[in-house]
C-alpha positions in Angstrom: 0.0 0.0 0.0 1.7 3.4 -1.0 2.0 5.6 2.3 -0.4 8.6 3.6 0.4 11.8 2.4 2.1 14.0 5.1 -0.3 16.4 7.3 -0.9 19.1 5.1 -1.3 21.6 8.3 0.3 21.6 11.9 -2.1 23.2 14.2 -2.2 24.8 18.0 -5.6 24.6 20.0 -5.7 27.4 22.1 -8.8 27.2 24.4 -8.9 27.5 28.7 -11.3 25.2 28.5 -10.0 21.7 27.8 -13.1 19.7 26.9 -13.6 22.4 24.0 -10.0 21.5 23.2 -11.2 18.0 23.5 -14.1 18.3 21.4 -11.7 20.2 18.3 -9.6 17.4 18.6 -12.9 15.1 17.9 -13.7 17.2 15.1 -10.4 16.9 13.5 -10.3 13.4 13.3 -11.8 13.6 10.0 -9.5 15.7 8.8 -6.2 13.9 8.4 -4.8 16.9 6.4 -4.3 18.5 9.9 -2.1 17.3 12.4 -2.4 18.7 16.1 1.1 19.9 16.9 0.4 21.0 20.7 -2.2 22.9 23.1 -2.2 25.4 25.4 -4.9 26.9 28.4 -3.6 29.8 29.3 -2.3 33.5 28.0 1.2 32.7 29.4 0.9 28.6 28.0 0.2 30.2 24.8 2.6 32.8 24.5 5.1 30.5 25.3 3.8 27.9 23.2 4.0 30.2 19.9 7.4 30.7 20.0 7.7 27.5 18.8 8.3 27.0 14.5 6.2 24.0 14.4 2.8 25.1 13.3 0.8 26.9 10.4 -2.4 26.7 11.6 -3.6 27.9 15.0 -7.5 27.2 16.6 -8.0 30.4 19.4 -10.0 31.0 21.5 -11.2 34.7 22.6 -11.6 34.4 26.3 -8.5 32.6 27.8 -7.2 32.8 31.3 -5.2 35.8 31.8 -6.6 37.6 28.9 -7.8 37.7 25.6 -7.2 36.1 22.0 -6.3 39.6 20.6 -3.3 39.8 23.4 -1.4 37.2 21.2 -2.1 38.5 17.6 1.6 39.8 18.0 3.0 36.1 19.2 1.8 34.2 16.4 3.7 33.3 13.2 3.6 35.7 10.3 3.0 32.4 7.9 0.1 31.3 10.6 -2.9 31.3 9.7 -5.7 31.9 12.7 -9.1 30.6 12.6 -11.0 31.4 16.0 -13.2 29.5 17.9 -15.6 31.1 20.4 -19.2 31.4 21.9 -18.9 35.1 20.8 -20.3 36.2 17.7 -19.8 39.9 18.9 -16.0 39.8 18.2 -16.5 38.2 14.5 -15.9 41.6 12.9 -12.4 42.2 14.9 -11.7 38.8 14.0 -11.5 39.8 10.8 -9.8 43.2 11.4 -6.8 41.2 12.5 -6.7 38.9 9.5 -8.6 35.7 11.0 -9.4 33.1 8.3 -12.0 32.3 9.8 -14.1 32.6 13.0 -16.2 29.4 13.8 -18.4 29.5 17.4 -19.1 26.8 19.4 -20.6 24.3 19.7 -18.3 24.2 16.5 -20.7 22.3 13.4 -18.5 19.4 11.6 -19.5 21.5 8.4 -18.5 24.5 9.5 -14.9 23.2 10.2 -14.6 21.2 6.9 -15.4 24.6 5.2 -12.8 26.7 7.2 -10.3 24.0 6.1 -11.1 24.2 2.4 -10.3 28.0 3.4 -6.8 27.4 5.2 -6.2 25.2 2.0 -6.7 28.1 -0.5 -5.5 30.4 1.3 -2.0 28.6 1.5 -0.5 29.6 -1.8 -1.3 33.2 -0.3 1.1 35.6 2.1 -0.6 35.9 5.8 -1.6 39.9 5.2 0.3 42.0 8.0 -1.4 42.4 11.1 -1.9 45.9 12.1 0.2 47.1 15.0 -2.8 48.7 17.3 -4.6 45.3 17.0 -3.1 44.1 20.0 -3.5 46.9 21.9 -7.6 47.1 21.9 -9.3 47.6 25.1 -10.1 44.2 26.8 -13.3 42.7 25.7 -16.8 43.1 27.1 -20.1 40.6 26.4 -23.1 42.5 25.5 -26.2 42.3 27.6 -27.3 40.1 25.1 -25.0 37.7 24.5 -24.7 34.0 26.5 -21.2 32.9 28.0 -20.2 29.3 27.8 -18.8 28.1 31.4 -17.9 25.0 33.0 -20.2 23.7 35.4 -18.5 20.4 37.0 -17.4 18.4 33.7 -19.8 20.0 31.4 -19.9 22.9 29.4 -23.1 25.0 29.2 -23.7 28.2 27.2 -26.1 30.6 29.7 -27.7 34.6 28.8 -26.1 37.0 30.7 -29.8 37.7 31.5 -30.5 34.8 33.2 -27.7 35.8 35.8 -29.4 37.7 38.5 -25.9 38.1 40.9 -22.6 36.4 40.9 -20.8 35.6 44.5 -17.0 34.9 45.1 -16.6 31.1 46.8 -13.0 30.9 47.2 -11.4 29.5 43.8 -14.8 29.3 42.3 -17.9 32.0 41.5 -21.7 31.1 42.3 -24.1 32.0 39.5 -27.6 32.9 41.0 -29.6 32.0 37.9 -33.6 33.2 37.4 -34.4 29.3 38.1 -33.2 28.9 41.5 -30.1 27.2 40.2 -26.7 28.1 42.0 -23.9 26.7 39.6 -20.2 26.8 40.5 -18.2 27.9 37.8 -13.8 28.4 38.4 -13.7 31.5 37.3 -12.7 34.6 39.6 -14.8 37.4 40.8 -12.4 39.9 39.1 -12.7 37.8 35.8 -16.1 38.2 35.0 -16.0 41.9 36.5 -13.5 42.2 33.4 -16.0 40.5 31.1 -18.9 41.7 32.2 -21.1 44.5 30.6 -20.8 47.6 33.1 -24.1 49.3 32.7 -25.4 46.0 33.7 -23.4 44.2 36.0 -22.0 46.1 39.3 -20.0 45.2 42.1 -22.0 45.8 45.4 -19.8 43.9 47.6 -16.4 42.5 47.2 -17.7 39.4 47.0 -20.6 39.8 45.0 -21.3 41.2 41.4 -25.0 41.8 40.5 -27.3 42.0 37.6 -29.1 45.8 38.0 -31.8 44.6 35.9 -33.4 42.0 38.1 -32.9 44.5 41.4 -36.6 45.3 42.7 -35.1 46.7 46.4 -32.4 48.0 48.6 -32.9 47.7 52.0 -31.0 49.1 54.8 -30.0 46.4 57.7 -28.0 48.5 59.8 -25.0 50.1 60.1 -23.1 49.9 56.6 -24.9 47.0 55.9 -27.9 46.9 52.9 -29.5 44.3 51.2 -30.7 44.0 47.5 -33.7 42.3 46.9 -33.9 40.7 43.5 -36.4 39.1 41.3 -38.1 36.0 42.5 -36.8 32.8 43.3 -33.2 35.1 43.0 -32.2 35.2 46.9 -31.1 38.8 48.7 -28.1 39.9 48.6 -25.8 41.5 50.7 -24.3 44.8 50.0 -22.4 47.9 51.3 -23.2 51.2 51.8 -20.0 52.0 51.3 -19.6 50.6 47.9 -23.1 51.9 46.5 -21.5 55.5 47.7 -19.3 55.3 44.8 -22.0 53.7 42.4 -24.7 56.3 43.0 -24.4 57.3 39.4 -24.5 53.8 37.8 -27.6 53.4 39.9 -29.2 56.7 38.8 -28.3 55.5 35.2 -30.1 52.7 35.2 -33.4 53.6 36.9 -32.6 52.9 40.3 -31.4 55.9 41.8 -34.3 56.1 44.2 -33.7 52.9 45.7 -30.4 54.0 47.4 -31.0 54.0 50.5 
């Protein structure tokens, strides 16, 4: 039997969440053309990992730990070619702005992929354009009110609407999502990570533990002393809060309707 061609591409998967990286790999399977040359989970993993010669082809994902997708534009191969892979359709037109070949969201279709291979194919012959300098210097990246975030919840991933969130509370290495159906999922992810992710006309930090979602607030009560608590949409549970910190927040308040609530 005459031998199988060579890997037509060498490929990084860049993703913090490794059963995304897991399901790209599943994906890719079909493809012998591509050949997965390494991973990486992190900012620093992947910074580190791009020094490396051995790749043409890199998978990224926007959100990573320690940053954002657009932090490593510079790091990447001038013969790479980047298709990312994301729950963010929001970012698609930046994507393109620094060059992407393509920009595939998850959960990623099996047809999707195949067609953003036949693009990497004939787009080979072709020099990678010049990325412009200032694209890695954006301002970090925000969701929308109306956009869903993918998290891990346990060994699962599950895309959830920022509206569904009604408050978000620190629990040592993890964050609590109070959800509009009672559930309370853990998710590793820090406070100060989704504060960065976070739309901030919606989402406030009333305590420095806990973030909440202004549009499901319906009271602030005073307890005593420094001590409030906001009283959120039904089955959402109170929350507490700090005088102190809705001091500084009195005009985010009074922008979103809820100035006469302060107490």
């Amino acid at each position: 039997m005459p031998d199988s061609p060579p890997p037509a591409f060498s490929a990084l998967l860049i993703d913090d969440e490794p059963l995304a990286r897991l399901e790209l790999r599943r994906l890719l399977k079909a493809h012998p053309a591509v050949a997965i040359a390494g991973e990486a989970g992190t900012l620093a993993e992947a910074r580190t990992r791009l020094q490396q010669p051995d790749y043409d082809l890199v998978f990224l994902d926007i959100q990573l730990r320690g940053g954002n997708a657009f932090d490593l534009v510079a790091d990447i191969r001038p013969e790479a070619r980047v298709i990312f892979v994301t729950a963010y359709d929001r970012y698609a037109v930046r994507a393109f702005e620094v060059n992407a070949l393509d920009y595939l969201l998850k959960p990623v279709a099996a047809a999707r992929l195949a067609a953003a291979l036949e693009r990497a194919t004939a787009a080979r012959a072709a020099p990678a354009a010049v990325v412009p300098p200032a694209a890695a210097t954006q301002p970090p990246l925000r969701l929308a009110r109306d956009d869903r975030v993918l998290v891990k919840i346990g060994t699962s991933l599950r895309f959830i609407d920022l509206a569904a969130i009604g408050a978000i509370r620190s629990c040592e290495n993890y964050t609590e999502l109070l959800l509009l159906n009672g559930e309370k999922p853990l998710v590793l992810r820090s406070l100060k990570a989704w504060e960065d992710l976070l739309p901030e006309d919606s989402f406030v930090r009333v305590h420095r533990q806990t973030l909440v979602n202004l549009a499901h607030v319906r009271a602030i009560v005073r307890l005593g002393g420094d001590d409030v608590q906001f009283e959120l949409a039904p089955p959402l549970p109170p929350v507490a809060a700090s005088r102190r910190q809705l001091a500084d927040l009195r005009h985010r308040f009074a922008a979103a309707g809820l100035g006469s609530l302060l107490p």
